[in-house]
N, C-alpha and C positions, 0 to 999 in steps of 0.2 A: 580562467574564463570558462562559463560553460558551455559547453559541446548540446546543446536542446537537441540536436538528431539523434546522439546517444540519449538523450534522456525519453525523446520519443520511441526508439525503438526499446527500449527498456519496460517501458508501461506495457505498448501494444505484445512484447512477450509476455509479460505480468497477466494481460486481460487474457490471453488464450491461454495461458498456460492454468489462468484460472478456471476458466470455463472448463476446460478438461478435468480440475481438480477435482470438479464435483465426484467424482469415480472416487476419491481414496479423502474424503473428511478428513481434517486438521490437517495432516501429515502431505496431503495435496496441496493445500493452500499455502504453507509453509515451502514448498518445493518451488512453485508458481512465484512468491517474490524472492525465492534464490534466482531460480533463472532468469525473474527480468532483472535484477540487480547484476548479474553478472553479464549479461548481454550490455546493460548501459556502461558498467565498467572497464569492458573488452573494447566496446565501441570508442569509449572515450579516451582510453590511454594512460598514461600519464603516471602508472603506478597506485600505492597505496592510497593516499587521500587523494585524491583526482578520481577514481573508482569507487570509494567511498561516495563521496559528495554525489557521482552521478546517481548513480547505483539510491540513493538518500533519498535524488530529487524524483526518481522513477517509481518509486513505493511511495511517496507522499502524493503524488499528482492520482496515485489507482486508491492510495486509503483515503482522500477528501471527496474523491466517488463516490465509495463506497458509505464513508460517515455522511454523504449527504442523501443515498440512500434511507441507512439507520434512522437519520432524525426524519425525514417521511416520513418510514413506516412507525415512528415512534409516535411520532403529530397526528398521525390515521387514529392510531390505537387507541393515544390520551383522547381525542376528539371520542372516538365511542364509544369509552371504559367510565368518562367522568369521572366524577370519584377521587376517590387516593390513588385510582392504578392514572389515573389521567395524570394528576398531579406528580404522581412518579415519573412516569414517560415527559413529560413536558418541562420547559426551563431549564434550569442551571442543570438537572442533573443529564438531562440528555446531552446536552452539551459536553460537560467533561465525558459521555460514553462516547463519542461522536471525536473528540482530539486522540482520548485513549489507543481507540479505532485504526485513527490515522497513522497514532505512533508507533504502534506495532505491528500494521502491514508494510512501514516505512523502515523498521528495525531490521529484519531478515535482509529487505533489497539490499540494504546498505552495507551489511555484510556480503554479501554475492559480491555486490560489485568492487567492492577493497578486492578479492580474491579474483577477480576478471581483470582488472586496474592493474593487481601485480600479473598477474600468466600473459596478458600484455605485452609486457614490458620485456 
């Protein structure tokens, strides 16, 4: 069953920890869904796939943010660019950038949180 308090306190680590990332590019960001995957994993319990899953559900709730951010500012830009840069930004292919997105700021959590899931336990 899922733990959504672990899964909430897991993002709301994710978003600050992101905000602060900005100070250290990639390597920040990357740090940011360790520690909210590992806070939702800690919080939830349960050991390895229990910490996983939260830790999964905590980095996909901050990457479908964020990829709906992306497809904004991708819709801004095709809207101004017209053209082939319009038609680049726009349709199918912002969309696969937009799940891409999702699924590897959802990657790292998911990893934290197996590792919070197991120190848990």
């Amino acid at each position: 069953m899922t733990n959504w308090y672990a899964v909430f306190v897991g993002f709301v680590v994710s978003v600050l920890a992101g905000i602060v990332a900005f100070a250290l590019p990639g390597i920040g960001h990357v740090a940011a869904g360790l520690a909210g995957g590992f806070a939702a994993g800690y919080v939830a319990g349960g050991g390895l796939g229990s910490g996983f899953w939260h830790g999964l559900l905590a980095g996909s709730i901050g990457g479908v943010i964020v990829a709906l951010f992306l497809g904004l500012g991708g819709t801004i830009v095709g809207g101004l660019a017209g053209g082939p840069v319009g038609s680049l930004f726009g349709g199918i292919g912002l969309f696969f950038a937009a799940v891409f997105v999702a699924f590897l700021l959802a990657l790292d959590s998911a990893i934290g949180g197996a590792i919070g899931g197991v120190l848990k336990e």
